[in-house]
N, C-alpha and C positions, 0 to 999 in steps of 0.2 A: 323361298323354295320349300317343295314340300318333300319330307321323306319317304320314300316305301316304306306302308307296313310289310312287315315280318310276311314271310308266303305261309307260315302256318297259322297264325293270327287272321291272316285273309281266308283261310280255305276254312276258318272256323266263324268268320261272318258268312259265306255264303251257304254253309251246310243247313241243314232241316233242324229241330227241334230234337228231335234223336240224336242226331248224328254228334249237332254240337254238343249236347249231356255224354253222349260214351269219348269225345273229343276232350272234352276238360277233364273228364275223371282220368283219363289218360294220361294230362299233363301233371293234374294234381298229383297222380302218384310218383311222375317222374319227378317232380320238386320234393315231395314227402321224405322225411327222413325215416328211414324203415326202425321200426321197434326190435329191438332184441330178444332175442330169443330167450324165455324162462330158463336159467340153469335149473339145474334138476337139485332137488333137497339131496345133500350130502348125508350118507348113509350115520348112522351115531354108532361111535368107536366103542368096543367093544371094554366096559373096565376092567382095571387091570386087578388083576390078583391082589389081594392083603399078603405084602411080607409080613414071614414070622417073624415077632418080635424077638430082641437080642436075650439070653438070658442075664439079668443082671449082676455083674462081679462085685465079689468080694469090695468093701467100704478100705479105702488106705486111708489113713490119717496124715493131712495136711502137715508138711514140714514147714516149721516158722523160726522166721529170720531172726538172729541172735541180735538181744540186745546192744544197745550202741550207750557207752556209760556216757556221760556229761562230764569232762575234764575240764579244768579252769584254764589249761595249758592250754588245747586246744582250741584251732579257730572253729567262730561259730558261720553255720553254711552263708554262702555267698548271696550278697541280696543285689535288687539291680543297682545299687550305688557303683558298687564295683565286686570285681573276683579275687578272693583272696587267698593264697595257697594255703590249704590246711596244716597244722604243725602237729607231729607225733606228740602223744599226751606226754607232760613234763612227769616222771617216773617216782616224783615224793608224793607225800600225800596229802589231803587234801578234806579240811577237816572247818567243820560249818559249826557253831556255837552263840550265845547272848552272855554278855558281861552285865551287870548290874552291881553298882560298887556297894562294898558295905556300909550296911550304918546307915545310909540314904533314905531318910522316907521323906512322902513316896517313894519306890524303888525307879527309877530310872534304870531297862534295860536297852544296851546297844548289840544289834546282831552284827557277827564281824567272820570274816572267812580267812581264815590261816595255811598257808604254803607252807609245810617243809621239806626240803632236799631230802635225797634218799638217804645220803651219806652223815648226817646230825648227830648223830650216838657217836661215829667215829671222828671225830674231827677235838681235838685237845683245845681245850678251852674255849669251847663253844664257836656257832655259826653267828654272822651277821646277822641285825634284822631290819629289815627295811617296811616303813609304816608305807602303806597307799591309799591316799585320800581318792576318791573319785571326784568326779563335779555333777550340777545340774541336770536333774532329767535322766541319769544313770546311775546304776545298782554297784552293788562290789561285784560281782562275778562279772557283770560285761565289760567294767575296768579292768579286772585280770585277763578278759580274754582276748579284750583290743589291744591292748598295750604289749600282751602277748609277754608279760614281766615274769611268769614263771618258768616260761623256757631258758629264760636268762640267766633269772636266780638262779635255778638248777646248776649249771654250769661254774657260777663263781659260786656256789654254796653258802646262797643266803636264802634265811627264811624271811617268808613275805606275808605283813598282813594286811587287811582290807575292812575296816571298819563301814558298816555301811550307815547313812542317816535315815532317822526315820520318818514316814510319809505322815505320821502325825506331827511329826516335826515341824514340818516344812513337803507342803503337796508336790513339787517336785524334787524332793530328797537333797536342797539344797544347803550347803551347810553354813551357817549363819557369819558368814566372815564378816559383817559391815555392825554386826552387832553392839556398844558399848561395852557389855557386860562381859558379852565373848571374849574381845579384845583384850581387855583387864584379867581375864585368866578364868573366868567364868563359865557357865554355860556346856557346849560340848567340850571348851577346852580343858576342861578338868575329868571329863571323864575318856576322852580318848589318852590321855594324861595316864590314867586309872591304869586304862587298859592296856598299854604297855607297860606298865611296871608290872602289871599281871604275867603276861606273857615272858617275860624276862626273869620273873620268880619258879615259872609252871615249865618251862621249857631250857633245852644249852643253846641259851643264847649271852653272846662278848659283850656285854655292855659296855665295853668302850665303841665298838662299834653298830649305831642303832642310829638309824637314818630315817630320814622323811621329807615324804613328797605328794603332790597332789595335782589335778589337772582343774583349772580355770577357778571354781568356788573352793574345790579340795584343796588348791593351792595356797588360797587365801588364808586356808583353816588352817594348813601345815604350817605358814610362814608365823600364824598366829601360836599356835601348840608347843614350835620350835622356840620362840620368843620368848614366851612362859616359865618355859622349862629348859633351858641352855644347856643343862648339865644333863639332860637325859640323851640330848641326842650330838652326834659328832657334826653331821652335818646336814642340809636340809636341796633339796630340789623343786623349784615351783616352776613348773608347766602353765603360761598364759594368764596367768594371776593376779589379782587388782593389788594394788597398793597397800599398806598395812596402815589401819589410824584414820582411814575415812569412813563414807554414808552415813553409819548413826539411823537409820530408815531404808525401807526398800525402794523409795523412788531415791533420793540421794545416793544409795550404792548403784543406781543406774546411771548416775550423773558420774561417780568413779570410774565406772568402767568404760564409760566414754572418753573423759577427759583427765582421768587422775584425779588427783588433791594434792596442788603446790601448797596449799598452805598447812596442811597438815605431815608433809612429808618428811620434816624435818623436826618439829614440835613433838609428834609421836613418838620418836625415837627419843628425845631428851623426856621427854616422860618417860617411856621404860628404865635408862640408863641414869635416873633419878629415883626411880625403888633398887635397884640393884646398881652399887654404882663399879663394883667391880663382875665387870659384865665378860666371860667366856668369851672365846672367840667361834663364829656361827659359820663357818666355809657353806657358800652360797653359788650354787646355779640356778641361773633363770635361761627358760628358753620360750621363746617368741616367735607365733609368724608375721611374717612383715604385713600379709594381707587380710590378716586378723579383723572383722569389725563388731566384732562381741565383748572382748576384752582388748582396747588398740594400744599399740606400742608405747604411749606416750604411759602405761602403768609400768614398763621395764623398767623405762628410764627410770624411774623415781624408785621404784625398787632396787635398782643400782644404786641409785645414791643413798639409799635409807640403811645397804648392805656393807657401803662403807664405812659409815658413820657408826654401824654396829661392831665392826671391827677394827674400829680406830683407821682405818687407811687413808691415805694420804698423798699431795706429790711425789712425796722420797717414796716409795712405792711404787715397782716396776709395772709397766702396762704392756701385754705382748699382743698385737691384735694380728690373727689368723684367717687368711681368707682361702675357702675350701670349694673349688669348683664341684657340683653335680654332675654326675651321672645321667643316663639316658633314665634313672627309675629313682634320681633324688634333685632336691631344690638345691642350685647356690646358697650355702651358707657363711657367715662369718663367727670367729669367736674372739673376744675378747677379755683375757685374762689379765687379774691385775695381781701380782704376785708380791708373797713378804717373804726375801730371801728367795729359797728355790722352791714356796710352796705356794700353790695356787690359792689364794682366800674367794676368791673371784671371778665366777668364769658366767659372760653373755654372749649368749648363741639367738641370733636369730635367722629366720630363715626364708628365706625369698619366696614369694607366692603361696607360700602357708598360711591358711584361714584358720579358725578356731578348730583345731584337732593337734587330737596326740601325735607329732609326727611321728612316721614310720608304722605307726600303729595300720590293725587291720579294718582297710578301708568300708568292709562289709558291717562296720557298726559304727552309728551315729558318734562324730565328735574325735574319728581316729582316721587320721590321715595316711594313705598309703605308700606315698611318694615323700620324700627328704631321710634325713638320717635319722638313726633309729632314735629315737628317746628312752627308749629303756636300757638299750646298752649306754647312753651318754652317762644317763644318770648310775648305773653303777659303775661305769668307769672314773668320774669325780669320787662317788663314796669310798673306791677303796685306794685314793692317797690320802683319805681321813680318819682320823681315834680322836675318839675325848681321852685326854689327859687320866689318869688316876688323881691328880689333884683337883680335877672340878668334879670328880662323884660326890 
């Protein structure tokens, strides 16, 4: 089948030559899409006037922000580990120095930072003093500031020192507890030695009561300084600290602080109690976290028994063990005292899910745990049921 063409398609075959040329141009233009009209050039805006400039006022001088002091009391600002509430600066003073003993050549100096309460002139027969060893990889002031120990001192009116080691010592300021030399009464233990008899000549400080304590390598050293010298101090605190009497080498004190030293744990101590055979009695807190893996549990234990053996204790010897549930802002812990009579010689505190850090301490600096109970009020709370005798000065 065939379709019609179109009637205008046919009347454009049969038209003429002409007709069909004015025919197409016809259609062409009704297909054509019409061009647009030229807009017209928009006229240019006339510029605008120059504002008068302003006249320039008088120069004021920049007001600037008042110093902020550096307190040992207070915490230092919050880093992302965690947020730690700032503490008002502890109100004594706070007073920076280098000991170098006499007589020594070479002079061997140690720089050391001293706490005193505000109240020190007034107090009859002198203030407390309590040594603070730091450990590894940390200074004296950021021990004082973690531990947060001079707000505390303040309050029971004890003065605080803070010996620090030095980086030619030892490149992380560690203080040589695995030592031989040390150990035997050598090395820093005779001049941090020095350096409290100094303090206790220069300053009102009760020499019956002069204390000392340290966190993980500083503890080692306290537990060593404390051993040396029995009669200097009443009683001693070790925070996380290796056994006393092992390493001899820095890879061996690596092997202590993993696994102890059974065979020296006991040996060691009958060597000490064999140059001094009538040995003082040493009132001993150890505090430990249970999930410690820098310094582990298994150095308590043995520093328990190394702390009995030092104080003669024994079965006839009362054992009271205390279990203290946590808080929503501290770990379960336990203590276990072992008492002569009604006086604690003995007291182990360890503390659930506590890693290598100061408990209680300010979480915003390496090695100070935020959460468990405080350690720095533990540790003066043991020191002050303790005196050295007048018979062992």
């Amino acid at each position: 089948m065939v379709k019609r063409a179109n009637p205008w398609l046919r009347g454009l075959l049969r038209a003429g030559t002409k007709q069909r040329r004015a025919l197409t141009s016809a259609v062409i233009g009704m297909l054509a899409t019409p061009k647009p009209k030229p807009k017209p050039k928009p006229k240019p805006k006339p510029k605008p006037k120059p504002k008068p400039k302003p006249k320039p006022k008088p120069a004021v001088a920049a007001k600037r922000a008042p110093a902020r002091l550096a307190v040992a009391g207070a915490s230092a600002p919050a880093s992302k580990r965690g947020a730690a509430r700032p503490l008002p600066p502890a109100p004594g003073k706070w007073l920076a120095s280098q000991y170098a003993p006499a007589g020594e050549l070479p002079a061997r100096r140690m720089q050391y930072w001293l706490y005193l309460p505000h109240a020190i002139d007034t107090v009859l027969g002198g203030v407390p003093l309590l040594v603070m060893l730091h450990g590894c990889e940390q200074s004296a002031t950021e021990f004082a500031r973690g531990t947060r120990m001079n707000a505390q001192a303040e309050r029971a009116g004890y003065a605080v020192l803070y010996p620090q080691q030095s980086l030619a010592v030892h490149p992380k300021r560690c203080w040589k507890w695995y030592d031989r030399a040390t150990q035997q009464g050598g090395g820093d233990t005779r001049l941090i030695a020095g350096l409290v008899e100094q303090m206790a000549r220069g300053y009102p400080i009760d020499r019956t009561r002069i204390y000392i304590c340290g966190l993980s390598a500083g503890a080692g050293m306290a537990n060593i300084v404390a051993l040396n010298h029995p009669d200097l101090f009443a009683a001693q605190g070790l925070h996380s600290g290796p056994v006393f009497g092992g390493g001899h080498s820095t890879l061996r004190a690596v092997g202590v602080m993993q696994h102890g030293d059974s065979m020296q744990t006991g040996s060691a101590i009958d060597m000490l109690l064999a140059r001094r055979p009538r040995f003082p009695p040493m009132p001993t807190l150890l505090i430990q976290g249970e999930a410690d893996r820098v310094v582990r549990l298994v150095n308590q234990d043995q520093l328990a028994r190394q702390a009995m053996q030092v104080n003669g204790l024994g079965p006839d010897d009362a054992v009271k063990l205390t279990v203290k549930a946590g808080t929503s802002r501290t770990h379960p812990y336990r203590l276990r005292d072992v008492l002569r009579g009604r006086k604690v010689m003995l007291r182990v505190a360890q503390i659930g899910d506590l890693g290598h850090a100061w408990s209680g301490g300010d979480p915003s600096l390496p090695f100070h745990g935020g959460s468990g109970p405080d350690a720095s009020k533990m540790m003066l709370d043991f020191f002050s049921r303790h005196r050295r005798g007048p018979a062992s000065n």
